[in-house]
C-alpha positions in Angstrom: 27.9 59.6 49.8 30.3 62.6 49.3 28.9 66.4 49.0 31.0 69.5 48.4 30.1 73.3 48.3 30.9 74.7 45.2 30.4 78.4 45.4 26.5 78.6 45.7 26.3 75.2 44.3 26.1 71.6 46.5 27.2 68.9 45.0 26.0 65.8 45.9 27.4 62.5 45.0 25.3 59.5 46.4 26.4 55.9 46.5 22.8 55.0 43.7 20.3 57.0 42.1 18.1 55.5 44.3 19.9 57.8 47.2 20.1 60.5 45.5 16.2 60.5 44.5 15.7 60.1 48.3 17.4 63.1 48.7 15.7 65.3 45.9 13.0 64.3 47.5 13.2 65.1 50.9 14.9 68.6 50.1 11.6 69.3 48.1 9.7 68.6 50.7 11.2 71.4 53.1 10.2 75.2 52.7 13.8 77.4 52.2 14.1 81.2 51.8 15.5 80.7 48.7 15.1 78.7 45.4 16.1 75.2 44.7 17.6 73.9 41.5 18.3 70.2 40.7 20.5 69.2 38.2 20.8 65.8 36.1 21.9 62.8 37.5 25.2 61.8 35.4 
């Protein structure tokens, strides 16, 4: 798995989708001071 800050962006570049679904997931599942978007998996 590889991540990177871009900007206000973090990219995330899992090893599967499966990973990446796991993290979605558990990111989701956590209460932030600010807004979460998720963008597609290419």
């Amino acid at each position: 798995m590889k991540a990177q800050v871009q900007g206000d962006e973090l990219r995330v570049s899992p090893d599967s989708r499966d990973d990446l679904q796991t993290i979605i997931a558990l990111l989701k599942g956590k209460d932030f001071e600010f807004a979460l978007q998720f963008a597609n998996y290419r």
